[in-house]
PLY file of the C-alpha trace (Angstrom):
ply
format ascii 1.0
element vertex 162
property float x
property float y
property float z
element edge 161
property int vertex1
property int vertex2
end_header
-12.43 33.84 27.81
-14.18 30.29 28.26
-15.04 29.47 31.55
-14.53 25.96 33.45
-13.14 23.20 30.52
-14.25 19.73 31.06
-11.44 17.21 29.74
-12.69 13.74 28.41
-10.06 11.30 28.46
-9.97 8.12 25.68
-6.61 6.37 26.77
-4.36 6.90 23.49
-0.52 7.07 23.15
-0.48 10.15 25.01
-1.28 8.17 28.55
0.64 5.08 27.11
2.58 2.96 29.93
5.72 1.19 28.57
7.97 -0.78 31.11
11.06 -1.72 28.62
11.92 -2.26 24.84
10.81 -5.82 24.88
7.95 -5.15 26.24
4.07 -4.60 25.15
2.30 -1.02 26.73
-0.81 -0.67 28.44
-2.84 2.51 28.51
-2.35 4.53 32.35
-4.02 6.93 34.01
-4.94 9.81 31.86
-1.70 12.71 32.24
-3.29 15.17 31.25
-3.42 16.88 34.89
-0.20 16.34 35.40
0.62 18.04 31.91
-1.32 20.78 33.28
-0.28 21.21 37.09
3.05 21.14 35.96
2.86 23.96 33.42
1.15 26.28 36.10
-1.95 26.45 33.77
-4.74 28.85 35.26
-7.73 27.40 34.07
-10.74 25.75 35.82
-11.36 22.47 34.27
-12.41 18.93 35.69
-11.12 15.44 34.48
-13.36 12.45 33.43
-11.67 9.54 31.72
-13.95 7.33 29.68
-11.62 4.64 28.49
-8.78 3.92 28.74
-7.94 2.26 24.91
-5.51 2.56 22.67
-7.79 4.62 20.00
-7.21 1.61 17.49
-9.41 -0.63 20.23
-12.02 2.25 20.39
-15.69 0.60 19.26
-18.45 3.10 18.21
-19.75 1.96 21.50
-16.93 3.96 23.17
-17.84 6.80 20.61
-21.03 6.88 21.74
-19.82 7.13 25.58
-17.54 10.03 24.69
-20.59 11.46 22.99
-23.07 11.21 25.98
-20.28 12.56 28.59
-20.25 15.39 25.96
-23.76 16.21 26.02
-24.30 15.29 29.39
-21.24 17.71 30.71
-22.76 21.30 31.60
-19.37 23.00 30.62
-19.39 24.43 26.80
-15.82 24.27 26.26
-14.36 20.94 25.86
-11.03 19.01 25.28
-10.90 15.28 24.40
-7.45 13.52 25.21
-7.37 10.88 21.75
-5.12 8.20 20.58
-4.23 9.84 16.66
-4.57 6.42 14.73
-8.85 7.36 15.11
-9.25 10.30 16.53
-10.74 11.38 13.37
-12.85 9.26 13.28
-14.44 10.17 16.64
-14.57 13.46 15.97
-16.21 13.24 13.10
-18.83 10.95 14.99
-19.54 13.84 17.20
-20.42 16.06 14.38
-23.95 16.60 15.28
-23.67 18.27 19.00
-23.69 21.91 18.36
-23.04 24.84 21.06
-19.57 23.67 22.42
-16.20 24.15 21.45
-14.78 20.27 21.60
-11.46 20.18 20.80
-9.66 16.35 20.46
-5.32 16.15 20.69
-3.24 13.64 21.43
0.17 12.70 21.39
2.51 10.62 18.55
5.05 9.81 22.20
3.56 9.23 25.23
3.95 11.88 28.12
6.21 9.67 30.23
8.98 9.97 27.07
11.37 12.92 27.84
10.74 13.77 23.95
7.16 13.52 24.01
4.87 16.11 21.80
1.95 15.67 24.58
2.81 19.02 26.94
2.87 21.17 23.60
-0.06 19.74 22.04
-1.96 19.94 25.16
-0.99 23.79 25.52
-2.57 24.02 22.16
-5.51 22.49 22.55
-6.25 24.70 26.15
-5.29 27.56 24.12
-8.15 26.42 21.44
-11.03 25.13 23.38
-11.20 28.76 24.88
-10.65 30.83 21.44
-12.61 29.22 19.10
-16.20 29.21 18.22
-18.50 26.81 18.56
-17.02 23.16 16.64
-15.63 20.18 16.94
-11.54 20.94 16.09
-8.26 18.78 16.19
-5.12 20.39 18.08
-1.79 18.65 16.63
1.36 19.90 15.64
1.11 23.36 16.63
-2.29 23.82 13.93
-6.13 23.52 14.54
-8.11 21.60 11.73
-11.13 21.02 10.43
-11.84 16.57 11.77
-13.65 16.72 7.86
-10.60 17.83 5.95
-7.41 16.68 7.95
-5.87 12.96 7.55
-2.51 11.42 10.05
0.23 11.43 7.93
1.67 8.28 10.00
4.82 8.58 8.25
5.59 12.07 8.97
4.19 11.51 11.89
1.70 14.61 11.89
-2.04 15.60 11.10
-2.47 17.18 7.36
-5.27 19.09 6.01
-6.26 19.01 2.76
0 1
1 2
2 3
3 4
4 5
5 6
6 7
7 8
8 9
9 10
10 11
11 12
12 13
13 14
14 15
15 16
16 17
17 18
18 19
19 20
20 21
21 22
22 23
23 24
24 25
25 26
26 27
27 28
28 29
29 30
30 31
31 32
32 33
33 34
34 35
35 36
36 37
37 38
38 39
39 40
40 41
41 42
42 43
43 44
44 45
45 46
46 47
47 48
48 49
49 50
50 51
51 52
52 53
53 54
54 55
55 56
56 57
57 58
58 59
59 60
60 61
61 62
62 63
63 64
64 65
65 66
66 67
67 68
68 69
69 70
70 71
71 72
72 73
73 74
74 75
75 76
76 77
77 78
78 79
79 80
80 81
81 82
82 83
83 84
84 85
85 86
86 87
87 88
88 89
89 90
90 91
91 92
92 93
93 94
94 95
95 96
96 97
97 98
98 99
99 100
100 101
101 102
102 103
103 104
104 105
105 106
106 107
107 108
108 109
109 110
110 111
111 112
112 113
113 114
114 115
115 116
116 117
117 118
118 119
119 120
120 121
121 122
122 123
123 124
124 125
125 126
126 127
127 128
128 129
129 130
130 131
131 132
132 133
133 134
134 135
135 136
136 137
137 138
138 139
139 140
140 141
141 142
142 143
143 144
144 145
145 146
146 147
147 148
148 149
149 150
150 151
151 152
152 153
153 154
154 155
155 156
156 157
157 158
158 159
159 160
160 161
């Protein structure tokens, strides 16, 4: 079993804020320690939010901040909260730090939507970062994949590997 997790947090639909149908969103707080508090989760893990963007706003800039909090964290096992539309591409621009298990997810509904896809892609992704080997994986849809062979199918609305 892994031991403490460090969660990076990018903003992303998954920590969207919307206030009614007419209006625009803005990216909150990350959720993700709500997500987990609430489902009882019995793992050590620590919080540090490095944007807060909609993932289509990210600049390699921002990649390289999520990169340097992920070689700068001690902890081995790590999850990256992502919006989908890039979250790809991040991943793939963290392709050369080897000896951790990073593992991005994300959410198509934001967690403050009853119907929202964040809590079980979450559970997934805490499941992963502590059973995989060392690599950089993306938790959606109830399926790990490789960030070099999977695409967002934005119709379906879900992550495809081919």
């Amino acid at each position: 079993m892994a031991g403490r997790i460090k969660i990076i947090t990018t903003g992303g639909t998954i920590d969207k804020v919307y206030f009614d149908a007419l209006s625009d969103y803005k990216v909150g707080d990350p959720t993700i320690g709500q997500i987990l508090e609430e489902a009882n989760v019995e793992v050590e893990y620590s919080v540090q939010s490095v944007c807060k963007k909609d993932s289509l706003d990210l600049t390699d800039e921002d990649r390289e901040a999520v990169a340097e909090a992920v070689r700068n964290c001690k902890e081995t096992h790590v999850l990256i909260t992502h919006g989908t539309d890039t979250m790809v591409k991040t991943a793939q621009y963290l392709r050369s730090i080897a000896g951790k298990t990073i593992v991005f997810t994300g959410a198509m509904n934001p967690t403050r939507i009853r119907n929202s896809d964040a809590f079980f892609n979450v559970g997934c992704a805490i499941i992963a970062v502590q059973t995989l080997p060392s690599g950089i994986y993306i938790a959606m849809n109830g399926q790990v994949h490789n960030p070099e062979r999977v695409i967002k199918n934005r119709k379906d609305q879900k992550f495809e590997s081919f």
